[in-house]
C-alpha positions as CSV (number, residue, x, y, z in Angstrom):
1,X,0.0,0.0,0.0
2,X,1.0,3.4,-0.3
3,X,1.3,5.7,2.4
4,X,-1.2,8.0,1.2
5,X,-3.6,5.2,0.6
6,X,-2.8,3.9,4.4
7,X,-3.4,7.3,5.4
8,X,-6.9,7.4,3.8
9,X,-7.7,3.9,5.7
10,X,-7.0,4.9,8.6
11,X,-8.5,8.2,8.9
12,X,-11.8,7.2,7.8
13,X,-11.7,4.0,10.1
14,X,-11.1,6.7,12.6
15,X,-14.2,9.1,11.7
16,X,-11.6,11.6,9.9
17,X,-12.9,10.9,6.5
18,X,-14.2,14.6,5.8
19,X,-10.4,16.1,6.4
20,X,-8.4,14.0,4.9
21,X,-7.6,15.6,1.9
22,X,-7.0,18.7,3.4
23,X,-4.8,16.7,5.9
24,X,-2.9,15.0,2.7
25,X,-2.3,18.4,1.3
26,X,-0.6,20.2,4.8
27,X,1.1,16.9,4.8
28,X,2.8,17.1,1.4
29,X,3.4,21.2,2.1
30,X,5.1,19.9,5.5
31,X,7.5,16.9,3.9
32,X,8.2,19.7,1.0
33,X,9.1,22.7,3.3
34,X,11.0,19.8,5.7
35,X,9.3,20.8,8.4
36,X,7.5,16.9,8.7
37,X,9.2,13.8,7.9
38,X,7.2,10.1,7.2
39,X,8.4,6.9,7.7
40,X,6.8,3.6,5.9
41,X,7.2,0.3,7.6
42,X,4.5,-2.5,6.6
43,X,1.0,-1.0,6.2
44,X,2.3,1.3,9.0
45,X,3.1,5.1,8.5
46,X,4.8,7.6,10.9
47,X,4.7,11.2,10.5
48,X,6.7,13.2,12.3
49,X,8.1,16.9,13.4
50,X,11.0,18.3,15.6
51,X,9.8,19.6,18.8
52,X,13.0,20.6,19.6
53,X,17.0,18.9,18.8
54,X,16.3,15.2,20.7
55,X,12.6,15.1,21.1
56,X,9.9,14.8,18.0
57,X,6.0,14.8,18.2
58,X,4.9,11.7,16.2
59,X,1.7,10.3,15.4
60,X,1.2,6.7,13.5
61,X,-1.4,6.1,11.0
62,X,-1.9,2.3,10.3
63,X,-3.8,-0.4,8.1
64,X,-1.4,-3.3,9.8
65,X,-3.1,-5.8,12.3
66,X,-1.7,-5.4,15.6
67,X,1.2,-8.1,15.1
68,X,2.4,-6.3,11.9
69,X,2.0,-2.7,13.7
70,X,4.1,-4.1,16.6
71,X,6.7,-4.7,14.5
72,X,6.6,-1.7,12.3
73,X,6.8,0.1,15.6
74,X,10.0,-1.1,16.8
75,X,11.6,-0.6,13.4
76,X,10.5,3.2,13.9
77,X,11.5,3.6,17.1
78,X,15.3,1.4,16.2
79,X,15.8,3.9,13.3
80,X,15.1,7.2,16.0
81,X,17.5,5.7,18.5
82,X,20.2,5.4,16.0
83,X,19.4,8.7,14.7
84,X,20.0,9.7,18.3
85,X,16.6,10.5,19.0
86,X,15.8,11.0,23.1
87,X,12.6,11.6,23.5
88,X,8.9,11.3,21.2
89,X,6.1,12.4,22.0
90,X,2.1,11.9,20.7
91,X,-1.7,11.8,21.8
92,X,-4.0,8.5,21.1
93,X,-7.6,8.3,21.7
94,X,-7.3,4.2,22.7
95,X,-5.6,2.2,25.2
96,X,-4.8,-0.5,22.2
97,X,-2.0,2.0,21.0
98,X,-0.3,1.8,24.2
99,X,-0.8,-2.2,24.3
100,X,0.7,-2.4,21.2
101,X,3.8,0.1,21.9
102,X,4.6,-1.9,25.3
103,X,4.1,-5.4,23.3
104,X,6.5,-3.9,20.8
105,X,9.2,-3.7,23.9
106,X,9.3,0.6,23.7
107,X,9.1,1.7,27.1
108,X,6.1,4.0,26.7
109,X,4.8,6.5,29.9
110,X,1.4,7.8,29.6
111,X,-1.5,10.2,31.2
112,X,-5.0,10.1,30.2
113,X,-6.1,13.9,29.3
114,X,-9.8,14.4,29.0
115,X,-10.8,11.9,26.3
116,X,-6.9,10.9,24.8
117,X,-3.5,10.1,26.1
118,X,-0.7,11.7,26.1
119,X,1.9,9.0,25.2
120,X,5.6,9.4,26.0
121,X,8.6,8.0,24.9
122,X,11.9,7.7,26.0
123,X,14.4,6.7,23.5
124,X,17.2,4.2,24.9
């Protein structure tokens, strides 16, 4: 699949459905002007920006069952500690993100905010 496809399927799955092609265009203006990067690993993408020089806000958009998101997850976060990445950071609306980030062995801190998470990172 391609990511923009992937990001299609999973923003409709996730009631988005009216926004994303405005999404897909900020997206493409974002990887242009450098300011967001994406990252493709299975069915599995991974946008990304620089908070600051070690820590980036990331959020995953996936078609993968859980097993192959797992997977896809650690690859992400292997290539941000090698890249010498400290710290990411992101929001989820389900618990079943965090479940999958543990399973995937990331050490993963979190605090429910209203109706999300914040999720936390630490990259070791």
């Amino acid at each position: 699949m391609q990511a923009t496809d992937i990001i299609r399927q999973s923003m409709e799955r996730e009631g988005q459905g009216e926004i994303i092609d405005r999404f897909l265009v900020g997206l493409a203006k974002g990887i242009k002007e450098k300011s967001l990067g994406l990252l493709k690993e299975n069915d599995t993408v991974l946008i990304f920006k620089s908070v600051d020089e070690k820590t980036l806000e990331v959020h995953v958009l996936s078609a993968d069952s859980p097993p192959q998101m797992k997977d896809a997850l650690a690859k992400f976060y292997q290539h941000f500690k090698s890249a010498g990445i400290e710290q990411l950071e992101s929001y989820t609306q389900t618990p079943a993100m965090i479940r999958i980030l543990q399973q995937a062995g990331i050490p993963v801190q979190f605090e429910k905010q209203g109706s999300r998470y914040k999720i936390e990172v630490e990259v070791r």
